[in-house]
C-alpha positions in Angstrom: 325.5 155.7 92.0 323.9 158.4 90.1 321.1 156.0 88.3 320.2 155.2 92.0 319.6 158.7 92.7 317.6 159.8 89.3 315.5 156.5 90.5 314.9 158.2 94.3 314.6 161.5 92.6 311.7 160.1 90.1 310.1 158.3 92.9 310.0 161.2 94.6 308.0 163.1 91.8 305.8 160.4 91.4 304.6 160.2 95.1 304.5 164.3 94.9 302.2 164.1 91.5 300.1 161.6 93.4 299.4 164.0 96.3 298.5 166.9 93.9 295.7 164.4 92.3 294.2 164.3 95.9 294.0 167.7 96.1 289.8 168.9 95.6 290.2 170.8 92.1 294.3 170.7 91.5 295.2 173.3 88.9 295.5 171.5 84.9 298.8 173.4 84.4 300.5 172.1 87.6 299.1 168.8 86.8 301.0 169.5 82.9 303.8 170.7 84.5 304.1 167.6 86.9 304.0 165.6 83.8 306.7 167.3 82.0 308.7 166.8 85.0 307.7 163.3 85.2 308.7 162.4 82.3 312.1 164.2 82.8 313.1 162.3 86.0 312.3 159.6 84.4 314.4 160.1 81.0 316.5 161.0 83.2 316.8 157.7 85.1 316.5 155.9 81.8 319.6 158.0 80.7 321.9 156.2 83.1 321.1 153.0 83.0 321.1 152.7 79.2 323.2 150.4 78.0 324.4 151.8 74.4 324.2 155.2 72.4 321.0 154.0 70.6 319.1 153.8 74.1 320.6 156.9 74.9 319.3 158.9 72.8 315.8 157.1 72.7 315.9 158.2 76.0 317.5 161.7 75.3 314.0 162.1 73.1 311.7 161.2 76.0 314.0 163.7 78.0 313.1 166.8 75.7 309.2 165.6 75.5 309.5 167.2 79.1 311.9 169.7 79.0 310.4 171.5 76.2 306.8 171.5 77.0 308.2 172.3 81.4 308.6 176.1 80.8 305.7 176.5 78.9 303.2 175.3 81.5 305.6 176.4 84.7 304.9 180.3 82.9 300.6 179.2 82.6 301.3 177.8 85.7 302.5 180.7 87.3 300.3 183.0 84.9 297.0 181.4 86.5 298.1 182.2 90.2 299.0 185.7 89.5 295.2 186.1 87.9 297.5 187.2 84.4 295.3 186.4 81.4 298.0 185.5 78.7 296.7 186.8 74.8 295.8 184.4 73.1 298.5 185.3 70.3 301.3 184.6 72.8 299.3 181.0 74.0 299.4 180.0 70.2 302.3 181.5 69.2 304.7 179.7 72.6 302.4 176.6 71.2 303.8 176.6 67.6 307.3 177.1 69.0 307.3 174.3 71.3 306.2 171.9 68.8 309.1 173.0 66.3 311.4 172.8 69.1 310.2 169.5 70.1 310.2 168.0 66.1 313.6 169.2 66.3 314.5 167.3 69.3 312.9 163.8 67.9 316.1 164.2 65.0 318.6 163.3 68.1 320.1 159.9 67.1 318.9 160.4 63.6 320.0 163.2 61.9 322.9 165.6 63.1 320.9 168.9 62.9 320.4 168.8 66.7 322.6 166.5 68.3 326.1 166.0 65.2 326.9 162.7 67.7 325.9 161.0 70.9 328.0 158.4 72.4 328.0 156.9 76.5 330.1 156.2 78.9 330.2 155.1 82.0 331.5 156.8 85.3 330.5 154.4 88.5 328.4 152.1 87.2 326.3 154.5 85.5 326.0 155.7 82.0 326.8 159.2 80.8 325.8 160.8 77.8 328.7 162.3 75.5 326.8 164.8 73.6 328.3 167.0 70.2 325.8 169.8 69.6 324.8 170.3 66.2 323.6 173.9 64.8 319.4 173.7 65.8 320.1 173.5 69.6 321.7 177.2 69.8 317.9 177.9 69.2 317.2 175.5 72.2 319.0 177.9 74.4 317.4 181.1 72.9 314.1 179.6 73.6 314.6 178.4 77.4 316.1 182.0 78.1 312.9 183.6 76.2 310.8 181.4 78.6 312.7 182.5 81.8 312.5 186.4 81.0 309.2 185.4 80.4 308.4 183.9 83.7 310.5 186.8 85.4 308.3 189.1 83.7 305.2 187.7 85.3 306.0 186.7 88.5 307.6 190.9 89.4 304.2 191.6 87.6 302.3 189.7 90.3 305.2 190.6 93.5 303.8 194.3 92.6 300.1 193.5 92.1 299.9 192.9 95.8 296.0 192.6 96.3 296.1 189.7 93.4 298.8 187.5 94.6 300.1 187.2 98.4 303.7 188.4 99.1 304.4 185.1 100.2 303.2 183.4 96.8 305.4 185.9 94.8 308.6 185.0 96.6 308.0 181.0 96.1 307.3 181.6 92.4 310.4 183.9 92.4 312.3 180.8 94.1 311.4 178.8 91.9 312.0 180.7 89.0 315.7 181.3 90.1 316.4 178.2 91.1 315.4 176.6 87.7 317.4 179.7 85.9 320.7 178.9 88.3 320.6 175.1 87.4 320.3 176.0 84.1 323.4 178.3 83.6 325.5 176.0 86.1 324.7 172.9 83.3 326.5 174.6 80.8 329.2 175.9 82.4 330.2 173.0 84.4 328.6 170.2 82.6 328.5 167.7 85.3 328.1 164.1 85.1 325.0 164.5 87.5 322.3 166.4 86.2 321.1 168.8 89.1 318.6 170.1 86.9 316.1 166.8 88.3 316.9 168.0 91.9 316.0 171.5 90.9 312.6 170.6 89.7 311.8 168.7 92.7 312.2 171.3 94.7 309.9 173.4 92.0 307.3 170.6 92.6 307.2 170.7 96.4 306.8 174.8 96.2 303.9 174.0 93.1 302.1 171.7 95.9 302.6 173.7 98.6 301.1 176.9 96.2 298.6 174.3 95.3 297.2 173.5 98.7 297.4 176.9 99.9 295.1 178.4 97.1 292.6 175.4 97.4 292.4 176.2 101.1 291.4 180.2 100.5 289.6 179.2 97.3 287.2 176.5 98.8 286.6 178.9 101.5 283.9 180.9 99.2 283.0 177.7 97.5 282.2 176.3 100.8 280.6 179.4 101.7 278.4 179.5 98.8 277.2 176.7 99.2 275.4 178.5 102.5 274.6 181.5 100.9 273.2 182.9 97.8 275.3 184.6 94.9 274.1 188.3 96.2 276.0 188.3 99.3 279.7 189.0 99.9 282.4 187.4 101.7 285.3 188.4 103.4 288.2 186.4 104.6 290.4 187.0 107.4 293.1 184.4 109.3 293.5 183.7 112.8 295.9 186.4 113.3 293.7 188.5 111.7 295.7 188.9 108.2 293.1 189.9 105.2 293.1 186.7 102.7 290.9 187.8 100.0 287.2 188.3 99.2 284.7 188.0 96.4 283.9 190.3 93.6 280.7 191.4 95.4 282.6 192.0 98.6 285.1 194.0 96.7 282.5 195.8 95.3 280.4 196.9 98.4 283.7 198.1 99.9 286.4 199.0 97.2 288.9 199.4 100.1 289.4 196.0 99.6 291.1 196.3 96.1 294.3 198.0 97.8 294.7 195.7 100.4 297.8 193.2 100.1 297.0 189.5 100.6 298.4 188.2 104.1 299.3 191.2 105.6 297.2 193.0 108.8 294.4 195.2 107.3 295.7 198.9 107.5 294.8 200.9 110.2 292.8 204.3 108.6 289.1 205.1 108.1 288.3 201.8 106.7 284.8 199.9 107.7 287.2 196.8 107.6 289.1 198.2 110.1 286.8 200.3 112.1 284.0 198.4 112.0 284.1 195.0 111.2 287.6 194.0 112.9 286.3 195.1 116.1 283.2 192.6 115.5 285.3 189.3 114.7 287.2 190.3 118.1 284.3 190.2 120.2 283.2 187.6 118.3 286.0 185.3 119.1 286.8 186.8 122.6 283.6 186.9 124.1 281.4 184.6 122.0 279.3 187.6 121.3 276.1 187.2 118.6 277.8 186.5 114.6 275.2 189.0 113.8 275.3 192.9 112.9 274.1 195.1 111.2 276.1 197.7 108.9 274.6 200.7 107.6 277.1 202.5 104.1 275.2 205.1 102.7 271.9 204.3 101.3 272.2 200.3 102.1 271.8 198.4 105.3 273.8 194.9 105.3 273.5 192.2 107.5 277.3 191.4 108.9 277.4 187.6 110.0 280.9 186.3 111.0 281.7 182.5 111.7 284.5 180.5 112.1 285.9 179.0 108.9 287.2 175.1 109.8 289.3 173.1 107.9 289.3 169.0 108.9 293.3 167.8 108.5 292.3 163.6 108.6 290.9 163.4 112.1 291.2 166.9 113.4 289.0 170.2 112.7 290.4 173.2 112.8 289.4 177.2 112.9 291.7 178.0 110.7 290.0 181.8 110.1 286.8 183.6 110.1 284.4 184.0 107.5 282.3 187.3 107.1 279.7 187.6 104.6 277.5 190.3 104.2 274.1 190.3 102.5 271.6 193.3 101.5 269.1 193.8 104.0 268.0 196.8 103.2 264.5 196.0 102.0 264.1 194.0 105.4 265.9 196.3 107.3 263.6 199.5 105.9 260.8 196.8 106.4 261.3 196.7 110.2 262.3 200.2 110.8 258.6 201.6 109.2 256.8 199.3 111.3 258.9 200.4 114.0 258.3 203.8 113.5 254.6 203.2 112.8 254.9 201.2 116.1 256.0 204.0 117.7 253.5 206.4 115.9 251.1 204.1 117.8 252.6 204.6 121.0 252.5 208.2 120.6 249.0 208.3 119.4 247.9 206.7 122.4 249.8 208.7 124.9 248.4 211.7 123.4 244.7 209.6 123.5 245.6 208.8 126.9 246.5 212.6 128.1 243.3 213.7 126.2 241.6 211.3 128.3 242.7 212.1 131.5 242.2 216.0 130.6 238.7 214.6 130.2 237.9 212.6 133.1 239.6 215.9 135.2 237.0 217.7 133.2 234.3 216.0 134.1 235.1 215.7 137.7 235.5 219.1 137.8 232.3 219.8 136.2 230.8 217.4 138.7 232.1 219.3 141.4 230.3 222.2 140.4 227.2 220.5 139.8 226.9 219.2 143.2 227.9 222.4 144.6 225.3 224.3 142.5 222.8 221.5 144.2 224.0 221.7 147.3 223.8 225.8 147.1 219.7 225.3 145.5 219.5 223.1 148.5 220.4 225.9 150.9 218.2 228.3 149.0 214.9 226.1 149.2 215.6 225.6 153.2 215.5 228.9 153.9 212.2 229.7 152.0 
C-alpha cells in the first residue's frame, strides 16, 4: 500500500516540476530544489519496493543525494525571494559541508560509520527499511537543524523587511518552513513506517510554484514594460483593488515614499504623491476612461504620468489584472513648451499693446482731422465775409 502512495506522491512532483519548466524564467534554485525532491520521492518509492537490504540501501544513497543537497537550495531558494544576498563565505562554506555530508552518506551499506546495519522488511506488501545508526549521522541531525535555524533566520528577516517581500510571501515561506521542521521532528520520534516527510515536500513544492508564478507575474510586468519604454523612465505597479505591488529602482528613486511601502497592502493614506496624486488618476482612469496622460510637476522636474492597464492572457482569456504607471522626464519638453508658451503669450501681449497704440492713433488722427476741417470750415467763414 505505501509503495503505491510514494509512486502517486512522485508522480505528483513530477507533473509539478514539469509545470515550473513552463513557467517564462523559473527560478534555478526552485528548479534544484525540485530536483532534490525528485529524486527523494523517487528513492523513496524505490525504498519500498526493494526487494533485499542491498537494494535498500542503494536506494537509501539515492535518498540522501536529495535530502542533503534539499535544505541547501530550499534556504537559496528562499534567500533569492526575500532579495538576501548570502556571503559568499556561507555559499562555500554550506557547499563544503554538503559534500562531506553527502560522501558520508554514500558509506551506507558499505561501511558502518553512517548506517552500523540496514536490514527490510515488509509490512503490507511493501518494504520497510530497518535502519541501526552508526556514529556520523548524529552530525546529519546537527546539520538539518543548522539549515532550519538557518531558513528561520531568513524568512523573519524578509516577514519584517516588508517593502522587499509581500506579507503574503513571508507566511508561505514560513509554512513551508514549519511544515518541513514538524515532519522532521515527528520522524524521529514516531518513526513511522510511512515516511510523511514526501507528503511534506509536496506540499513545499505546490507553495514554491505558487511563489513562482506569482513573482513571474509582477516581475514580467517591468520586463513587459520595458520593452515599451526606455531604461530612464519609472514604473509603478498597483492591482485591481488598488494594493501597491512594487516598482523599479528609478521609480523608487523619483519618489522614495515608495521604499516604506509594504508589498500587497493599500498605499497609506498621508501626504504622499502616490496617494494624493496619482491614485486619484488611475480612478478616473478606470472609472471614466479619462486621458492615461498627466503631467506631474516634484520640485525642479516635470514627469509625464501615463497609466495603462496591465493584461495578463490565462490560455484563451486576457485579463486586466492591474495598472501600470510609468513616469518619464519631461522636463526638457515640458520647459520647451512652457517658453514658447510664454513667448506666445509675450506675443499676444505685444500685439494688444500694438493694437491699443493703434487705436490711440487712429483716435488721434480723427481727432486731428476734426480740427482741421473745422479750422477750414472757420477760414471758409472768414473769406465769405470779406
Amino acid at each position: 500500500m505505501a509503495s503505491y502512495l510514494y509512486f502517486f506522491v512522485f508522480i505528483i512532483v513530477f507533473l509539478l516540476f514539469g509545470l515550473l519548466l513552463f513557467q517564462k524564467r523559473p527560478s534555478k534554485y526552485f528548479i534544484m530544489t525540485f530536483i532534490c525532491v525528485f529524486f527523494e520521492c523517487y528513492s523513496f518509492w524505490a525504498c519500498s519496493v526493494a526487494k533485499n537490504s542491498s537494494e535498500a540501501a542503494l536506494s537509501c544513497r539515492n535518498l540522501y543525494l536529495g535530502a542533503v543537497w534539499l535544505n541547501f537550495f530550499i534556504l537559496l531558494s528562499i534567500a533569492d525571494i526575500c532579495a538576501i544576498k548570502l556571503p559568499r563565505w556561507v555559499v562555500v562554506l554550506a557547499t563544503v559541508a554538503n559534500t562531506i555530508m553527502f560522501g558520508l552518506s554514500l558509506t551506507i551499506g558499505l561501511n558502518p560509520i553512517y548506517y552500523k546495519g540496514i536490514d527490510v522488511t515488509f509490512v503490507h506488501g511493501s518494504t520497510v527499511m530497518v535502519k541501526e545508526y552508526g556514529p556520523a549521522h548524529a552530525v546529519y541531525f546537527w546539520f538539518v537543524l543548522i539549515y532550519m535555524v538557518a531558513t528561520l533566520g531568513v524568512t523573519i528577516y524578509g516577514i519584517r523587511n516588508r517593502s522587499v517581500v509581500s506579507y503574503k510571501y513571508a507566511i508561505l515561506i514560513l509554512a513551508i518552513v514549519v511544515v518541513n521542521t514538524v515532519v522532521y521532528f515527528l520522524r524521529i520520534i514516531l518513526k513511522p513506517t510511512f515516511d510523511f516527510a514526501s507528503i511534506s515536500y509536496v506540499i513545499s513544492l505546490a507553495i514554491m510554484y505558487y511563489l513562482q508564478y506569482r513573482i513571474e507575474l509582477y516581475d514580467s510586468t517591468f520586463l513587459e514594460a520595458g520593452r515599451q519604454v526606455l531604461d530612464d523612465k519609472a514604473i509603478i505597479y498597483l492591482d485591481n483593488n488598488l494594493l501597491y505591488m512594487g516598482c523599479s529602482n528609478n521609480a523608487s528613486y523619483i519618489l522614495p515614499e515608495l521604499n516604506k511601502f509594504s508589498l500587497e497592502r493599500p498605499v497609506p493614506e498621508g501626504e504622499t504623491v502616490l496617494y494624493q496624486t496619482i491614485i486619484p488618476w488611475v480612478i478616473e482612469f478606470d472609472q471614466f476612461d479619462k486621458s492615461s496622460t498627466q503631467i506631474l510637476e516634484l520640485k525642479d522636474k516635470i514627469y509625464r504620468c501615463e497609466i495603462s492597464y496591465y493584461k495578463k492572457r490565462f490560455g484563451l482569456i486576457e485579463k486586466n489584472i492591474g495598472f501600470l504607471i510609468v513616469l518619464s522626464d519631461d522636463t526638457n519638453q515640458q520647459n520647451y513648451i512652457n517658453s514658447l508658451n510664454a513667448y506666445t503669450q509675450k506675443l499676444h501681449i505685444k500685439e494688444e499693446e500694438l493694437r491699443l497704440q493703434k487705436e490711440i492713433a487712429e483716435k488721434e488722427l480723427i481727432k486731428k482731422q476734426e480740427m482741421i476741417d473745422e479750422l477750414l470750415k472757420k477760414c471758409g467763414n472768414i473769406d465769405d465775409k470779406s
